[in-house]
ROSE-4610 file (N, C-alpha, C; in Angstrom, 1 decimal, always signed):
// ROSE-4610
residu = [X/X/X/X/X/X/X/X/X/X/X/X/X/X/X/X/X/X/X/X/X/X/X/X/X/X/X/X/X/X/X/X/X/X/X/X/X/X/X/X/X/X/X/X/X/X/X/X/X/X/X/X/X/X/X/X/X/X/X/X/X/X/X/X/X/X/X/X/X/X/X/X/X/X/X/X/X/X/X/X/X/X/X/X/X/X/X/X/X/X/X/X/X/X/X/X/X/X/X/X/X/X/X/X/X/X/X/X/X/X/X/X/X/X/X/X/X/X/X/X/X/X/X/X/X/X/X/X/X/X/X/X/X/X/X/X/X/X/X/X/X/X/X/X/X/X/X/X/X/X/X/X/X/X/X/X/X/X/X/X/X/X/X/X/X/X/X/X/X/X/X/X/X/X/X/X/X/X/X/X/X/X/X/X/X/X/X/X/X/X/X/X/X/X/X/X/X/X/X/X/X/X/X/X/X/X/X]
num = [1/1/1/2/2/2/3/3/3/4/4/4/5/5/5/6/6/6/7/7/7/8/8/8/9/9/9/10/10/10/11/11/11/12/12/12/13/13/13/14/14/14/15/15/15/16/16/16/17/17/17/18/18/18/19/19/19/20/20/20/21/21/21/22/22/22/23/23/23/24/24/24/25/25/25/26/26/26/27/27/27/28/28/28/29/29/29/30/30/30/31/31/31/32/32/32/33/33/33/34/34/34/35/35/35/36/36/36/37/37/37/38/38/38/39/39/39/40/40/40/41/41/41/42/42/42/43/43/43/44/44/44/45/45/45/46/46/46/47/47/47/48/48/48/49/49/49/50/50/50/51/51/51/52/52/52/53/53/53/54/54/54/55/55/55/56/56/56/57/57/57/58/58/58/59/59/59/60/60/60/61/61/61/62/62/62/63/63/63/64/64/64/65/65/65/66/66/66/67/67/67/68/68/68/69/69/69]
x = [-112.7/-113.9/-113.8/-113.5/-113.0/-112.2/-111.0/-110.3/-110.5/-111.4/-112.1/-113.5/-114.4/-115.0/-114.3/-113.2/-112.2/-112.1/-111.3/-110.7/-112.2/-113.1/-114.2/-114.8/-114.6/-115.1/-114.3/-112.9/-111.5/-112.4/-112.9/-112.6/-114.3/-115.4/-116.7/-116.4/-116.0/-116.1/-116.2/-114.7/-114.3/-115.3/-115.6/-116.6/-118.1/-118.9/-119.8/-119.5/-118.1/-118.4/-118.6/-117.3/-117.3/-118.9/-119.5/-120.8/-121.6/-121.6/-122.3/-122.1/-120.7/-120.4/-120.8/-120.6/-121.3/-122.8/-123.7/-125.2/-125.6/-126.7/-127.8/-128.9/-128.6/-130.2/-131.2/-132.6/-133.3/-134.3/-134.4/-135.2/-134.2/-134.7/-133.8/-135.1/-135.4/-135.9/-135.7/-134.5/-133.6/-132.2/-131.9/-130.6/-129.7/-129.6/-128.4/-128.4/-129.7/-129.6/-129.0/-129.0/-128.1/-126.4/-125.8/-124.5/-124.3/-123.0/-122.5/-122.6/-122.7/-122.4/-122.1/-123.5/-123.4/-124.0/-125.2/-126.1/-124.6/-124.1/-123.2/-122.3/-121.6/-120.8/-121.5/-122.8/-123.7/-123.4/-123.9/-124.4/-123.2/-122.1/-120.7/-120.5/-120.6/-120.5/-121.2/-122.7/-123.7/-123.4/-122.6/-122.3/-121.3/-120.4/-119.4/-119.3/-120.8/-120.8/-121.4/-122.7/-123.4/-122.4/-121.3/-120.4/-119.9/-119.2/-118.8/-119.5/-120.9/-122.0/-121.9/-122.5/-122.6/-121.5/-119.9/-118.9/-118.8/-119.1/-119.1/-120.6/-121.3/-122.5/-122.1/-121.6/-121.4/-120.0/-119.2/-118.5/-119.1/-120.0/-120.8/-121.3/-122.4/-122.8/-122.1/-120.6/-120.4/-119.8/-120.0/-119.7/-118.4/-118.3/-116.6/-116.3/-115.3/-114.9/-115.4/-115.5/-116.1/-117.0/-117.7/-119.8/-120.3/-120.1/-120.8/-120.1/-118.8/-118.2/-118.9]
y = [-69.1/-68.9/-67.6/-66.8/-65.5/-65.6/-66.5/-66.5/-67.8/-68.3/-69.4/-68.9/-67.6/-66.7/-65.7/-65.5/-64.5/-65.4/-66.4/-67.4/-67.6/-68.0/-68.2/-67.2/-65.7/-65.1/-64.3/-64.6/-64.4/-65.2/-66.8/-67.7/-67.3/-67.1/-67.4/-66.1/-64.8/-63.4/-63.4/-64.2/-64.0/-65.1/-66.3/-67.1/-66.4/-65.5/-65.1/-63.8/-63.3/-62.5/-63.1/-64.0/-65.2/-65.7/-66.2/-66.3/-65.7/-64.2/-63.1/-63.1/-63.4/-63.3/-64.7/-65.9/-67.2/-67.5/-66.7/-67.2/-66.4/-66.8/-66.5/-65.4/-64.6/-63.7/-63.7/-64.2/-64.7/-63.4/-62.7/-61.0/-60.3/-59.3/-57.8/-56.3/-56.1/-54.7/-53.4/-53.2/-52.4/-52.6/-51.7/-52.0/-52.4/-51.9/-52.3/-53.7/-54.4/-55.6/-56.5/-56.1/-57.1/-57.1/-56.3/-56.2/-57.3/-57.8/-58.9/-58.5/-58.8/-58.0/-56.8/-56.1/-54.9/-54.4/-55.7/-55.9/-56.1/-57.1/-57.2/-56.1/-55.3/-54.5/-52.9/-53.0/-51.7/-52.3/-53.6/-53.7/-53.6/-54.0/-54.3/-52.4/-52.0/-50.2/-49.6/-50.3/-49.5/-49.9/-51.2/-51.4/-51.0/-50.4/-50.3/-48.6/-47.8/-46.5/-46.4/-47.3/-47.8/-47.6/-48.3/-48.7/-47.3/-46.4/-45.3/-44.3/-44.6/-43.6/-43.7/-44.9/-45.3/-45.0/-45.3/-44.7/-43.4/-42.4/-41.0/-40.8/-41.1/-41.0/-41.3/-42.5/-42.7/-42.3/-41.3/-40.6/-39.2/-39.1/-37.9/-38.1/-39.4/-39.6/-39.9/-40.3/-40.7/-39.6/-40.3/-38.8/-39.0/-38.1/-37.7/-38.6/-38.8/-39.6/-39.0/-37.9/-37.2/-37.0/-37.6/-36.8/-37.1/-38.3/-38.6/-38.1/-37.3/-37.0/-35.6]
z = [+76.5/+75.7/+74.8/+75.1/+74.7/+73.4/+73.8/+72.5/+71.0/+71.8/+70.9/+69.8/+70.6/+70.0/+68.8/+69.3/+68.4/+67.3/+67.6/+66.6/+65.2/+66.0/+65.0/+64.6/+65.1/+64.3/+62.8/+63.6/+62.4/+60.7/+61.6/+60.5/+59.7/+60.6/+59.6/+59.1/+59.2/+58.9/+57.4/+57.2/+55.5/+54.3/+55.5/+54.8/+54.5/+55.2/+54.9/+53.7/+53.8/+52.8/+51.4/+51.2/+50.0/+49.6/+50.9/+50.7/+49.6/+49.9/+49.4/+48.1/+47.4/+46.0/+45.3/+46.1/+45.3/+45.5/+46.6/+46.5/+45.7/+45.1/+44.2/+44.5/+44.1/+44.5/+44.0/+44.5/+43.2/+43.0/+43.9/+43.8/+44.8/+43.9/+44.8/+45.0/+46.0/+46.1/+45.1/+45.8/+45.2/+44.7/+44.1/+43.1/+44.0/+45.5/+45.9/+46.5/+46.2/+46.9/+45.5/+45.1/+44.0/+44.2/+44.7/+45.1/+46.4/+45.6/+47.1/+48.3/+49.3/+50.5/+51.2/+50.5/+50.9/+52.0/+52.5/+53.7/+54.5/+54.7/+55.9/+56.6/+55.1/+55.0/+56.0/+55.3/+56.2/+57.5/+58.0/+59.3/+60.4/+59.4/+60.4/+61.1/+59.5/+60.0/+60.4/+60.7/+61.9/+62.9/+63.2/+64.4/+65.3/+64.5/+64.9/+65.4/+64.3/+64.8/+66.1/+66.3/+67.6/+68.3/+68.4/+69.6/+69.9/+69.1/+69.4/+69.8/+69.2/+69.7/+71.0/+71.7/+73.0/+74.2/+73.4/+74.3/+75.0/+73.9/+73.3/+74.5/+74.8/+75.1/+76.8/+76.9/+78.4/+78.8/+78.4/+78.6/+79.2/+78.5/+78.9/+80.1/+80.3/+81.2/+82.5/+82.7/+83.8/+84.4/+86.2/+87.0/+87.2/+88.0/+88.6/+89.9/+90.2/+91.2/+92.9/+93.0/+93.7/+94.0/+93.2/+92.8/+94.8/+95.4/+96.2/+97.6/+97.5/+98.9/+99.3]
């Protein structure tokens, strides 16, 4: 299952960016919503900081092998 998730996410990854440069934006907020995939591009890199945050964070938090002797 694991590598059937991998596989599919190798394959949609590059389809949703493609996505981004053939759909149509029919309103934009702001200027940068007019740029192809720049929503995905943020989110992949907040996620990825998330993850390091979190490591970085429960590194801190975990005890020593010893804590309970």
């Amino acid at each position: 299952m694991k590598r059937f998730c991998k596989r599919l996410l190798i394959v949609l990854a590059p389809l949703a960016v493609l996505g981004g440069f053939f759909g149509h934006h029919d309103y934009a907020f702001f200027w940068w919503h007019y740029l192809p995939f720049l929503g995905a591009t943020i989110g992949a890199l907040g996620a990825l900081l998330l993850m390091v945050v979190i490591r970085w964070v429960a590194s801190l938090a975990a005890k020593k092998e010893d804590f309970y002797d």
